[in-house]
N, C-alpha and C positions, 0 to 999 in steps of 0.2 A: 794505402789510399789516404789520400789526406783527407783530414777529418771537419775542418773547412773546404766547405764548397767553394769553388770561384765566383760562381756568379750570386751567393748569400754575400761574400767581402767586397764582389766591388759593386754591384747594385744596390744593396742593401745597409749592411753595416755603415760600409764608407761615409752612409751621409752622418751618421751619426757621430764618428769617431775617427778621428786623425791619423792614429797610431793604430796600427793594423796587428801590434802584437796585443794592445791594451783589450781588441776586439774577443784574440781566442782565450783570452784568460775567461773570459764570462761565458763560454761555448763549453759544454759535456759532450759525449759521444754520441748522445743522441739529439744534437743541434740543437739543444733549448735552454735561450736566454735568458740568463738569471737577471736576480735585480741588479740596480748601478746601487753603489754606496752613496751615493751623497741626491738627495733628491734637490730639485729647485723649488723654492717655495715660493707660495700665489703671493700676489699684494695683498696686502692687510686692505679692509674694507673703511672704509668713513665713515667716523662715528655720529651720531645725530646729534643735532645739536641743543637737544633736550639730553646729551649726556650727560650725567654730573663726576664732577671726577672726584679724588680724594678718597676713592676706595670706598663712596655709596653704591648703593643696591641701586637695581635697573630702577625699582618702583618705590624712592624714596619720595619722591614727589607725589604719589597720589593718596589720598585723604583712606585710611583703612578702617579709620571708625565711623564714616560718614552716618551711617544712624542714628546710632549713640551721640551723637554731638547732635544730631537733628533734634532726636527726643530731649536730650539736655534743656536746648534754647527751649522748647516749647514747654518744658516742664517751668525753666526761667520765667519768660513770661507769663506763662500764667500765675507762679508765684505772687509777681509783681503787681499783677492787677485785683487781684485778693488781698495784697498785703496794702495796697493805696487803698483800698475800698473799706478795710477796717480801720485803717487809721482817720480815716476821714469819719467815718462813723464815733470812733474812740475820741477824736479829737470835737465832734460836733457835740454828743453828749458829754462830756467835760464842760465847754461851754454854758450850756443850759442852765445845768445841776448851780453852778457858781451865780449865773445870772436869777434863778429861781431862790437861792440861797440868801443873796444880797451883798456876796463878797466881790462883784462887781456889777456895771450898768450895763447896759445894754451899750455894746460895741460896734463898732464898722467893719468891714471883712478886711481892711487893713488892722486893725486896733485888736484883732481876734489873731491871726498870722503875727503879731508881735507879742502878745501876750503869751500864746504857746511857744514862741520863740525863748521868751525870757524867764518863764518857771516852769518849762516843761519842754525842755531841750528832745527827749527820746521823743514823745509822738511829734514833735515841730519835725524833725529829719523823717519820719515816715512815712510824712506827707507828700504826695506829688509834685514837682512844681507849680506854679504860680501861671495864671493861662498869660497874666502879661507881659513874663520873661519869656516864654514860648512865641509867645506873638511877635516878640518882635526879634526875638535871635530865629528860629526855625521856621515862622512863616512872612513875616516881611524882608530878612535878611539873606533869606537861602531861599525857600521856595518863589516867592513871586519875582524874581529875578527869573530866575530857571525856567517858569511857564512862561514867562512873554516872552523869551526866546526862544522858546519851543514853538508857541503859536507865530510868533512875528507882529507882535502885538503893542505896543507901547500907550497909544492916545485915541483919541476916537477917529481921525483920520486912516491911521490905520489900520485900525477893525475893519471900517467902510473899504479899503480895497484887497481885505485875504478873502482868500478863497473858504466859502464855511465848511464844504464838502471835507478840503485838507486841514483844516484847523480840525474837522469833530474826529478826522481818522488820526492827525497826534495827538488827540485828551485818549482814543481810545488806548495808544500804549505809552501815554508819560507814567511818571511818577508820583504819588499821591500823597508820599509821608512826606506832613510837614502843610499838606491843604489845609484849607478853611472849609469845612464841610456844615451844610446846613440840610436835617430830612426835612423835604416840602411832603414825600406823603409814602406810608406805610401801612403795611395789614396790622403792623402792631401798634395801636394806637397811645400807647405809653411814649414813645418814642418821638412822636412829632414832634416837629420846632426846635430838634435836639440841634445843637452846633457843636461846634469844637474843632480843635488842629488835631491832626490825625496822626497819631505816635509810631503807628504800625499798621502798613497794609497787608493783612493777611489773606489767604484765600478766600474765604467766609464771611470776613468780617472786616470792620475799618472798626482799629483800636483808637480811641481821641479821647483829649485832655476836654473835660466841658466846664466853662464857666458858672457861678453859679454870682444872683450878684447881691446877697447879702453871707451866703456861708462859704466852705472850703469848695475848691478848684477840685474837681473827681477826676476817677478813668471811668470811662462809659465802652462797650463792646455794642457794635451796634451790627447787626447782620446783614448783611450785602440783599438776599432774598428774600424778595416783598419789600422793597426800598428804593425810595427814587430821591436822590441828592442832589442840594443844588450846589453849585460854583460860582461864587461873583468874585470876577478879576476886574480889581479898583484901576481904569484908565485916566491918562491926565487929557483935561482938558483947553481950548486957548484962554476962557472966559475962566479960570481957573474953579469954575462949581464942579462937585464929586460927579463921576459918572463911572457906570464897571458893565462889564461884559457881563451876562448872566448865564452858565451852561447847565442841562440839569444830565444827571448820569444815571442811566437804570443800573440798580445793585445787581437785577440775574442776568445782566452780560458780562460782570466784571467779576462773578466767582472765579479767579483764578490769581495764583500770584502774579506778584509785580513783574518777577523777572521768565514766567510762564507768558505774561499777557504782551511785552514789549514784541515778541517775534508772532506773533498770533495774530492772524487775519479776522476780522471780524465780517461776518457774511451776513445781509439783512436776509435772512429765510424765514428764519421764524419770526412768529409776530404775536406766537399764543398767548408769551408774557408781558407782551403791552397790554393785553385785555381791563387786566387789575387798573393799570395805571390811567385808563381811558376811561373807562368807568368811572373814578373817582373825580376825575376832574368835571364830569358833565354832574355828577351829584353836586360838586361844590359850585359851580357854575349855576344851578339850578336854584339851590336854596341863596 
C-alpha cells in the first residue's frame, strides 16, 4: 500500500509543492508532516521615528534624573537669593562703617556701585545686577514686546477695540519673568509698594530684582497668597503724553507654575479669596 495517500498529494500537498517526490520526503509512515527547512521570514516592522540609531538604547532620550536635577535648580536658586541678599547687606554695611569713619562722603547709588567696583572687586561681583540693566535688556527689550503681542496691544486706539474678556484670559496664561510687578495690596504689610522685574516665576512666589533709590538693587521673594499685583503696560499715544494699560492680578489664582498655568483653564467659581481683597479696598476707600 502506498504510503501516500492520493487524495493527501493531489488535494492537499500539490498546492503547496511542485515536485511531488519533494512532498514524500517530509511524509513518515504515519502521514505526519514534518517541518520545511527553510522558513519565510515576516517584514521587518518600521522603526519610529524617535528612533535613535548609532547603537543608543531605546530610552536614551528621556531625562533619568529628573528629580535630582529638579532639587539641584532649586537648591541653585535658593543658593542665589541668600547669597545676593548677603552681599547686599556685606556690601551696605561696608558702606556705612567708611562713611561714619570719614574715609569717604556721603555717596550716590551710582558713586557707591563704583566704589565697590574699584577696591572691593569680590563683594562688587556678588551683587545682583543693577535694576537699570534689567530694565531695559529683560523688561523693555524682551518682555513688553512679547505682552503686547500677546494682548494685541500697541497704543490706546488699540486697547479701545480688544476684547477685555480675551486679553484678561491671555494675562491669565502669559509669561511673567521679566514683568514689571508692583504689590497694590497684601495681608503682609511689609511688602506694600514693593516693585521690581521678576527674575523667576515660581509656583509660590514671584522672585524680582527691587530698586532701591539711594542703596544696592536686592532680590526680594514675595509670595503669590494674600497678594494682589499690579501691571502697567506703557501705551503710545497720537499727542505723544505717557499713558499705560493698568491690569491687577490676584496671587491665589496664579499659585501655580508658568509652564503648569499656560494649559490651565481658569474657572470663576470661587470667589472666597476675593473677600481679602474687597475688604481692603472699601477700608482704603473709606479712610
Amino acid at each position: 500500500m502506498d504510503k501516500v495517500q492520493p487524495f493527501i498529494r493531489d488535494y492537499l500537498l500539490s498546492r503547496g509543492e511542485k515536485d511531488v517526490a519533494s512532498i514524500e520526503d517530509r511524509l513518515n509512515e504515519s502521514l505526519i508532516i514534518s517541518a520545511t527547512k527553510k522558513r519565510i521570514k515576516k517584514p521587518r516592522k518600521l522603526k519610529s521615528l524617535l528612533h535613535v540609531s548609532h547603537g543608543s538604547s531605546k530610552h536614551s532620550l528621556k531625562q533619568t534624573s529628573y528629580k535630582s536635577v529638579n532639587a539641584n535648580s532649586k537648591a541653585i536658586l535658593r543658593s542665589y537669593v541668600l547669597s545676593s541678599k548677603h552681599a547686599v547687606e556685606r556690601a551696605t554695611r561696608l558702606i556705612n562703617k567708611k562713611e561714619a569713619e570719614g574715609s569717604i562722603t556721603t555717596l550716590s547709588k551710582e558713586e557707591k556701585y563704583q566704589y565697590l567696583k574699584e577696591n572691593y572687586p569680590d563683594i562688587y561681583r556678588q551683587l545682583p545686577k543693577k535694576f537699570t540693566d534689567v530694565q531695559e535688556t529683560l523688561y523693555k527689550k524682551m518682555w513688553l514686546p512679547y505682552i503686547r503681542e500677546v494682548l494685541k496691544i500697541s497704543d490706546v486706539e488699540s486697547l479701545q477695540c480688544t476684547n477685555l474678556q480675551n486679553c484678561l484670559l491671555k494675562l491669565s496664561i502669559a509669561d511673567y519673568n521679566g514683568c514689571l510687578l508692583k504689590v497694590s495690596t497684601s495681608r503682609n504689610t511689609s511688602t506694600l509698594n514693593t516693585s521690581g522685574i521678576v527674575l523667576w516665576d515660581a509656583q509660590k512666589s514671584f522672585i524680582m530684582l527691587s530698586p532701591k533709590k539711594d542703596g544696592f538693587d536686592e532680590v526680594k521673594v514675595i509670595p503669590k497668597k494674600g497678594t494682589l499685583f499690579e501691571i502697567s503696560i506703557p501705551l503710545e499715544t497720537s499727542n505723544g503724553t505717557g499713558d499705560s494699560a493698568i491690569f491687577n492680578i490676584v496671587g491665589d489664582r496664579f499659585q501655580y507654575r508658568s509652564s503648569d498655568r499656560s494649559g490651565r483653564k481658569f474657572k470663576n467659581r470661587r470667589v472666597d479669596d476675593l473677600l481679602f481683597y474687597l475688604s481692603s479696598e472699601a477700608t482704603s476707600s473709606s479712610s
